[in-house]
C-alpha positions as CSV (number, residue, x, y, z in Angstrom):
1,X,49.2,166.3,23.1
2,X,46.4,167.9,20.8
3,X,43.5,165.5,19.4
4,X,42.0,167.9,16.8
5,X,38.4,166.4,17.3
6,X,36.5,164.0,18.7
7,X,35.5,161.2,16.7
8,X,38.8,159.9,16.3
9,X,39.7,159.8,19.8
10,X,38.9,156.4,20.6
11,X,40.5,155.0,17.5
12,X,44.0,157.1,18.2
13,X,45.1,159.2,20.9
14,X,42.7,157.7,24.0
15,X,44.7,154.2,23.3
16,X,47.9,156.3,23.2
17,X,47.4,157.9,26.5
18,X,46.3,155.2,27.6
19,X,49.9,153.5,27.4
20,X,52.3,156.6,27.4
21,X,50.3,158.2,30.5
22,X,51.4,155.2,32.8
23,X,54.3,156.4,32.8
24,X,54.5,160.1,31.5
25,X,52.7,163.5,32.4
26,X,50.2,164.2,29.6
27,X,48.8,167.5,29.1
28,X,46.0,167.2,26.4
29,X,44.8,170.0,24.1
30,X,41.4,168.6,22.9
31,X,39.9,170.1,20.0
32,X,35.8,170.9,20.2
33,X,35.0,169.7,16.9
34,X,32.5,166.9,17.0
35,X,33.4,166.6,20.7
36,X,30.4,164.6,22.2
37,X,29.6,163.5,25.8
38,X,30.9,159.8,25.1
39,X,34.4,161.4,24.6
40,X,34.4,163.7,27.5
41,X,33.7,160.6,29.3
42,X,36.4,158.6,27.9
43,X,38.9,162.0,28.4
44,X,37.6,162.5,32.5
45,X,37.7,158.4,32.5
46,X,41.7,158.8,31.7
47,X,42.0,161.9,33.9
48,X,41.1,159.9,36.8
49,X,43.1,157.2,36.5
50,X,45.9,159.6,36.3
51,X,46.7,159.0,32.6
52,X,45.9,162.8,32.0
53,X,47.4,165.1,34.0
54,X,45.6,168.3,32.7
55,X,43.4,168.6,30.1
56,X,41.6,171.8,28.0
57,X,38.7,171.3,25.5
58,X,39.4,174.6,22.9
59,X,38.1,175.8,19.8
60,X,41.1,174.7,17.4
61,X,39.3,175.0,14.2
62,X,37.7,177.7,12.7
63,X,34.3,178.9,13.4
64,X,31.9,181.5,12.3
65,X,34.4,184.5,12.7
66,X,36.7,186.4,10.8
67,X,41.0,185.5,9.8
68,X,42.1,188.4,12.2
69,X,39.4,187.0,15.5
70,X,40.4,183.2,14.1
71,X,44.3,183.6,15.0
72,X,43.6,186.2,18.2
73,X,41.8,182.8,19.7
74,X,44.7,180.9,18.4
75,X,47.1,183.1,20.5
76,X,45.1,183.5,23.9
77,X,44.9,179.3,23.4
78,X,49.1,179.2,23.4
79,X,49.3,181.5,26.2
80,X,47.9,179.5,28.2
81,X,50.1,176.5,27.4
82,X,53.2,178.5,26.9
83,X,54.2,178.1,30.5
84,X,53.9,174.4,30.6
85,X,56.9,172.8,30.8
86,X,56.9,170.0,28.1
87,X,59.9,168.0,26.4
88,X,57.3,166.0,23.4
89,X,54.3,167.4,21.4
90,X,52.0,164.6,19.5
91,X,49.5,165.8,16.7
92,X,47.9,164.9,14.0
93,X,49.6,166.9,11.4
94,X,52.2,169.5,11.1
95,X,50.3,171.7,7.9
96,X,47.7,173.4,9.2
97,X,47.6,177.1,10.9
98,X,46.9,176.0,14.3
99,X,49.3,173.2,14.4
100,X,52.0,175.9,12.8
101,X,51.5,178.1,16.3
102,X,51.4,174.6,18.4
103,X,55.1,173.8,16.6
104,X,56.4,177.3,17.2
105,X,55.6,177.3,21.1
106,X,57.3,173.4,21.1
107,X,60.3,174.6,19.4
108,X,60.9,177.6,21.3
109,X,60.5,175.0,24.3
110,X,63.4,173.0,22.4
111,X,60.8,169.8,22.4
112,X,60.4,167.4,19.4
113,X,57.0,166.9,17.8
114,X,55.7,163.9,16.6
115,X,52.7,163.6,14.4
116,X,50.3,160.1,14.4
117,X,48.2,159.9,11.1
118,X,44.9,160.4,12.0
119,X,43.3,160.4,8.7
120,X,43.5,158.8,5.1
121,X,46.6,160.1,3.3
122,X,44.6,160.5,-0.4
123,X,46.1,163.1,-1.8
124,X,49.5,162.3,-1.4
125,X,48.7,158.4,-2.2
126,X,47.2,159.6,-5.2
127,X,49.8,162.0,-6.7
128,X,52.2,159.0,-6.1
129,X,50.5,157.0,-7.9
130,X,50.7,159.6,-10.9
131,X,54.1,160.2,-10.4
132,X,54.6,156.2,-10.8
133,X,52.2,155.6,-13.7
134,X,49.8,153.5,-11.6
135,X,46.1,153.6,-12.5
136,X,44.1,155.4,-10.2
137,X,40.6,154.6,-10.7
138,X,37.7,154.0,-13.2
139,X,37.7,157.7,-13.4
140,X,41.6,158.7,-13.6
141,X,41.7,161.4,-10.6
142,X,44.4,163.3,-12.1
143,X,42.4,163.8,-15.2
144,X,39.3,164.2,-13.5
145,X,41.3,167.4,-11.6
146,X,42.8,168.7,-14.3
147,X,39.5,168.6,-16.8
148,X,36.6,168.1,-14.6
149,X,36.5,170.7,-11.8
150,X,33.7,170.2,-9.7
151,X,31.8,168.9,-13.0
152,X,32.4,171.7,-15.4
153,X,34.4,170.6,-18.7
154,X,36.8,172.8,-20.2
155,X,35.4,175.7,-21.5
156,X,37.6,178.2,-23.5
157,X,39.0,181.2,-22.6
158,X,36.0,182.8,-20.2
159,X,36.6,179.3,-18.2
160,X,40.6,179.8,-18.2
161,X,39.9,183.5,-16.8
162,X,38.1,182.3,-14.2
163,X,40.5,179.6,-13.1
164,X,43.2,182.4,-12.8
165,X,40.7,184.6,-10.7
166,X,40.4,181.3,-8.6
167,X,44.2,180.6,-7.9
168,X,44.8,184.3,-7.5
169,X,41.8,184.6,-4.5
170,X,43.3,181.3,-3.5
171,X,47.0,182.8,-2.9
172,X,45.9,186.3,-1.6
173,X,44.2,184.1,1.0
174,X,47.2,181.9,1.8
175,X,49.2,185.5,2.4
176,X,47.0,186.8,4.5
177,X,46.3,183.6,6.6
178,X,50.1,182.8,6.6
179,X,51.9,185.8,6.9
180,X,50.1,189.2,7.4
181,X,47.2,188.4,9.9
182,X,49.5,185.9,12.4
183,X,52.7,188.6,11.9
184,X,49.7,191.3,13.3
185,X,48.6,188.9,15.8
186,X,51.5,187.6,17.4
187,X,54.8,188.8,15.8
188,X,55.0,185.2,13.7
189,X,54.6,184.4,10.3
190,X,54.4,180.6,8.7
191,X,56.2,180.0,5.4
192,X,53.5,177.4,3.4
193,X,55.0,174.6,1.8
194,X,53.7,172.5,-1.7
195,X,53.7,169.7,0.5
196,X,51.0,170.8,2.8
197,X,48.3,169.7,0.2
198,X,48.7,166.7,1.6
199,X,47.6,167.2,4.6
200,X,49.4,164.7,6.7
201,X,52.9,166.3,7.1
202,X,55.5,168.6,5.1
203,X,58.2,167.8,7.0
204,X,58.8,169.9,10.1
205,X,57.7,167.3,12.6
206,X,61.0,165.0,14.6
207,X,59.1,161.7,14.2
208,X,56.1,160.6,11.7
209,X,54.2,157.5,12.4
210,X,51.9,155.7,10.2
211,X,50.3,152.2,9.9
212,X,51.1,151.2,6.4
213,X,54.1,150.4,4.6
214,X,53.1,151.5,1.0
215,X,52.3,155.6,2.8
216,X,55.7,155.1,4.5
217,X,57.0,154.6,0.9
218,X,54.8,157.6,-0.7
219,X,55.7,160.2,2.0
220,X,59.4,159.2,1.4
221,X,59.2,159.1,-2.4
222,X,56.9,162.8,-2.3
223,X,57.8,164.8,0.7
224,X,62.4,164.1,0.8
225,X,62.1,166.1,4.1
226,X,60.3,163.5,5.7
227,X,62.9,161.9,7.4
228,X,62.5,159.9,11.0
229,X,59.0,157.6,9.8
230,X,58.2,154.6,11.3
231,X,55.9,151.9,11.0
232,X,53.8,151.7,13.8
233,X,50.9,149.3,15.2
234,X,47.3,150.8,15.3
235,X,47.1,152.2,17.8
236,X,43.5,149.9,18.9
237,X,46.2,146.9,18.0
238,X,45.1,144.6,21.0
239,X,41.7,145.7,22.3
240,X,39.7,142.7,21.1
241,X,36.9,142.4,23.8
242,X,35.9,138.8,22.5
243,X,39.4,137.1,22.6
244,X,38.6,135.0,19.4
245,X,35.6,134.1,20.4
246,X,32.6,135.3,19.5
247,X,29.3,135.1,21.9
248,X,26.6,133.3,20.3
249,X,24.6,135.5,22.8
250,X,24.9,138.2,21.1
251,X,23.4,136.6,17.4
252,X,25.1,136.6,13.4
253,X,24.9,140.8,13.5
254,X,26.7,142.2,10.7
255,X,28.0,146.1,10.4
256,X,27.9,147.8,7.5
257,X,30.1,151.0,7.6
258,X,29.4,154.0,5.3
259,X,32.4,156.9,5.1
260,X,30.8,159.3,1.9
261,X,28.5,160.9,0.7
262,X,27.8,163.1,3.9
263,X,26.7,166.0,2.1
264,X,24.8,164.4,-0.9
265,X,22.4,161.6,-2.0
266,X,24.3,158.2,-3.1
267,X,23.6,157.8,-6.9
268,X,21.1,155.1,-7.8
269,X,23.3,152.6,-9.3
270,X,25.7,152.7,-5.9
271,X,22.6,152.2,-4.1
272,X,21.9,149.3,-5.5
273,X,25.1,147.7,-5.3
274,X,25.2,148.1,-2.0
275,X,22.0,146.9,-1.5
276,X,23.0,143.5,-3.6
277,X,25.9,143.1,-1.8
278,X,24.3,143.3,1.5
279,X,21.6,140.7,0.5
280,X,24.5,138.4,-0.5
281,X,26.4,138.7,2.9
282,X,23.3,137.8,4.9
283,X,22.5,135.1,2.7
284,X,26.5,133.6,2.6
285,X,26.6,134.3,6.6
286,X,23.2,133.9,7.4
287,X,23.0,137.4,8.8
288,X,20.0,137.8,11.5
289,X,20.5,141.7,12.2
290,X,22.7,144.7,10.2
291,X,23.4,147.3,11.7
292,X,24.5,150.8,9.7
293,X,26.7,153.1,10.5
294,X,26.7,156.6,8.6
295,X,29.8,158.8,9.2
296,X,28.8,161.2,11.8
297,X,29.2,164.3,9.6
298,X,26.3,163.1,7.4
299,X,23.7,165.6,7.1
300,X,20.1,164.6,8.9
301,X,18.3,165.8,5.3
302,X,19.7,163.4,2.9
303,X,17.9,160.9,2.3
304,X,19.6,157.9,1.4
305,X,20.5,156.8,4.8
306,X,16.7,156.3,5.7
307,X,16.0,154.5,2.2
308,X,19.0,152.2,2.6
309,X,17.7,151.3,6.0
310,X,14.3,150.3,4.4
311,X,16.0,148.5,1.3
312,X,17.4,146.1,3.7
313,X,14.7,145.7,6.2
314,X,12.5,144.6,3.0
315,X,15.2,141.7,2.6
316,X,13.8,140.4,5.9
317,X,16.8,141.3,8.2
318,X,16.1,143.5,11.1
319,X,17.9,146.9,10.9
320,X,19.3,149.0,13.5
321,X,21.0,152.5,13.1
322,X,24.0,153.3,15.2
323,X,24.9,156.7,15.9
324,X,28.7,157.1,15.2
325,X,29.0,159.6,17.8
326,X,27.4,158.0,20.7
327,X,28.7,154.3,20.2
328,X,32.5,153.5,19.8
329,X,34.0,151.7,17.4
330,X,36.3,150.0,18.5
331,X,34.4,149.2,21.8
332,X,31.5,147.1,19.2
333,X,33.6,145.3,17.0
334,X,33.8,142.2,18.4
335,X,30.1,141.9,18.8
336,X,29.7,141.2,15.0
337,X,30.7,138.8,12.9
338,X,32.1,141.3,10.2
339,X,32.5,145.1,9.0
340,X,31.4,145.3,5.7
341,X,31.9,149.2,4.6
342,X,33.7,151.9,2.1
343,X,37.5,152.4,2.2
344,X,38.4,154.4,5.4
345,X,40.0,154.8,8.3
346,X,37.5,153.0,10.7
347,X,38.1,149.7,8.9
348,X,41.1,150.0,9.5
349,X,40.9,150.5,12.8
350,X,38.0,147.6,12.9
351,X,40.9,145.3,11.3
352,X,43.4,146.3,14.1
353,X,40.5,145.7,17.1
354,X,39.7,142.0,16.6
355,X,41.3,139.3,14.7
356,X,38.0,137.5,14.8
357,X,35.9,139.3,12.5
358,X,36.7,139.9,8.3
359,X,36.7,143.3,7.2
360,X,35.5,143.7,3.7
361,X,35.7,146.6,1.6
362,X,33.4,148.3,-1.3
363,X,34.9,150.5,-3.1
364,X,33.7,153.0,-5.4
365,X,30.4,153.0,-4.0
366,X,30.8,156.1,-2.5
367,X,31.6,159.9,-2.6
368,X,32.1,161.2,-6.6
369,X,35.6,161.3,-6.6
370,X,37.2,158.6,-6.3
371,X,38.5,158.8,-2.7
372,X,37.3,155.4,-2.3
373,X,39.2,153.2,-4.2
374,X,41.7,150.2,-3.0
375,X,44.3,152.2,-3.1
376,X,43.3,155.1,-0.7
377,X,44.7,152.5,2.1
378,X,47.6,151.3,0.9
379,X,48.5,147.9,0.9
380,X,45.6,147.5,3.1
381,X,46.6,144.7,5.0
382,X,43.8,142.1,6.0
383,X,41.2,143.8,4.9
384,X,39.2,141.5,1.8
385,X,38.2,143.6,-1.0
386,X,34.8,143.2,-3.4
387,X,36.6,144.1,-7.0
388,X,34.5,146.5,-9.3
389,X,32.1,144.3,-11.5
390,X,32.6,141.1,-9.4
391,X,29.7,139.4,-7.1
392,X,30.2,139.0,-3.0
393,X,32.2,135.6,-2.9
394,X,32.7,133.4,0.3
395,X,36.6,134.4,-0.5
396,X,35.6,138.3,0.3
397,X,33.6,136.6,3.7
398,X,37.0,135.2,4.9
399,X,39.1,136.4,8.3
400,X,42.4,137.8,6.4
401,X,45.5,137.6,8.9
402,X,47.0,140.7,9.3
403,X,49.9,140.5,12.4
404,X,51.5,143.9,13.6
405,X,52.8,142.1,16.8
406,X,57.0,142.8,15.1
407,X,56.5,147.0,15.0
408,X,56.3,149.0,17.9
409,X,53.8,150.9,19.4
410,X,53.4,154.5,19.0
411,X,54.2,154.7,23.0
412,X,57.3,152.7,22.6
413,X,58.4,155.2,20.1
414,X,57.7,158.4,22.1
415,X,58.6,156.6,25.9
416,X,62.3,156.2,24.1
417,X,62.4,159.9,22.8
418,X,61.2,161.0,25.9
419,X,63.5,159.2,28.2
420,X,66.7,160.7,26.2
């Protein structure tokens, strides 16, 4: 099993073992990106209860080195696992270089892989929606991409030179990272595929599992190799702490989850909607305390995360800052009385934690593109959402029922490939 990094753990792969380790060996491949102390914990935590048999923290994504160094890690990292005897690899994706070696040892192994989604599926959701003639967003993303590249308008013939020097750097790289530094490395080469924009899957894994039904339909409609995909619960489905009930204790908190903008300031007229729409929710729920949680990539010199901490303190609610990467998720959700947040994965995961609490959406409030829209989920399933130009309602406030109890877990699915 290889978790790519460690953010996501808790919200994917540490339910997973959780189930499939009872009765399984696991051998987990954990990736050092954004790998903190809280997740060793939870990885040594599932080691001794014998839910991991073995496990190896390793450097799967690239660092400050160069292609040919990149891939000779890769290698010495699958020569250590190449002896293990193993009949099912689980990932997150199929389309990237490391995951391309990972396959090729599995396969020579004769073992199926199985990929989990781990992440939003964007790109693909939004070239479906071209393909169908669906509107995208206030700022079409198709035409953004085709006219707007990184903000520079079309701009003649010096600008169209420039575009080819781009694609032609771009494909010189793809050879080199694709075919002649792995064939030098290791004797392999990986054949790219146009589906591996995506970034989810291009078809080479036995079984894909995701957790909406509108993605299920994209991936079919866009990728035809995709072939075994199934529906699947979250995998936090079930790990409500509160059981319906929430302790008065523990006072009207209210989350307020931020996915964008990790890398630049949130433009003033976002700011201020969220601002508005926070001042409504703790007036409509009479809020005592809001806690914010930033992404954990978010870079400590911006600084709107400071300001939108002060904006709210000013409203008279008291403030607290959670760091994303020493507090879980999924462990917290039931000790609020919503998420209120942009479109991402961790209200999804919020959604699938506690039937208790609403989970409300803002989108376009984020990032520039417009990766934060309604329809970066899906269908979204129970999960209220605050239309552009409209005010925060009661309606938005309310606990949607969302019940994944008729699909099966991701360890049903891989406990019936595995006892074959």
């Amino acid at each position: 099993m290889f978790c790519g990094n460690g953010y996501t753990f808790d919200e994917a792969f540490g339910p997973i073992i959780e189930e499939i380790g009872k009765s399984f060996k696991v051998d987990l491949l954990m990736g050092s990106y954004y790998f903190t102390d809280r997740v060793l914990n939870s990885v040594k935590r599932l080691h001794s209860k014998g839910r991991i048999d073995t496990y190896k923290i390793i450097h799967a994504h690239r660092r400050k080195q160069s292609n040919f160094g990149y891939h000779k890690e890769i290698k010495l990292i699958m020569e250590s696992i190449k002896d293990k005897d193993f009949s099912l690899l689980l990932s997150g994706g199929d389309f990237d270089i490391f995951n391309r070696y990972l396959i090729s040892v599995a396969r020579a192994k004769g073992a199926n892989i199985a990929i989990i989604q781990g992440c939003q599926l964007v790109h693909l959701l939004a070239k479906y929606r071209k393909m169908n003639r669906l509107n995208l967003s206030r700022n079409d993303y198709c035409k953004q991409k085709k006219n707007d590249i990184n903000g520079r308008k079309y701009r003649g013939l010096r600008y169209q030179l420039g575009m080819i020097k781009h694609g032609a750097l771009r494909s010189l790289k793809v050879i080199n990272s694709h075919y002649i530094t792995p064939f030098l490395v290791s004797g392999k080469f990986f054949v790219p595929s146009r589906y591996d924009k995506f970034n989810f899957t291009s078809g080479r894994a036995d079984i894909v599992m995701c957790y909406d039904s509108l993605e299920i339909t994209a991936l079919k409609s866009m990728i035809p190799k995709v072939k075994n995909i199934h529906l699947v619960k979250h995998p936090v489905h079930g790990q409500c702490k509160c059981k319906g009930s929430l302790n008065i204790e523990l006072g009207r908190k209210l989350l307020v989850v931020f996915s964008g903008n990790i890398g630049s300031e949130l433009e003033k007229y976002k700011f201020e909607r969220w601002v508005g729409v926070i001042k409504k929710a703790i007036d409509l729920e009479n809020i005592a305390e809001i806690h914010l949680r930033f992404h954990p990539r978010t870079s400590s010199a911006l600084h709107w995360p400071r300001k939108m901490a002060k904006s709210i303190k000013d409203l008279g609610c008291e403030v607290k800052i959670i760091d994303a990467l020493k507090t879980s998720l999924v462990e917290t959700v039931c000790n609020y009385v919503g998420i209120l947040g942009a479109p991402s994965g961790a209200l999804r995961a919020a959604r699938a934690v506690c039937p208790r609490v609403f989970v409300t959406a803002l989108p376009d409030c984020g990032d520039p593109e417009p990766f934060e829209q309604e329809w970066c989920l899906g269908k979204a399933e129970g999960i209220n959402w605050i239309k552009k130009d409209e005010e925060l309602e009661p309606k938005n406030l309310e606990i949607s029922e969302f019940n994944m109890d008729n699909r099966l877990s991701v360890a049903d699915i891989l406990c019936k490939t595995l006892e074959k």
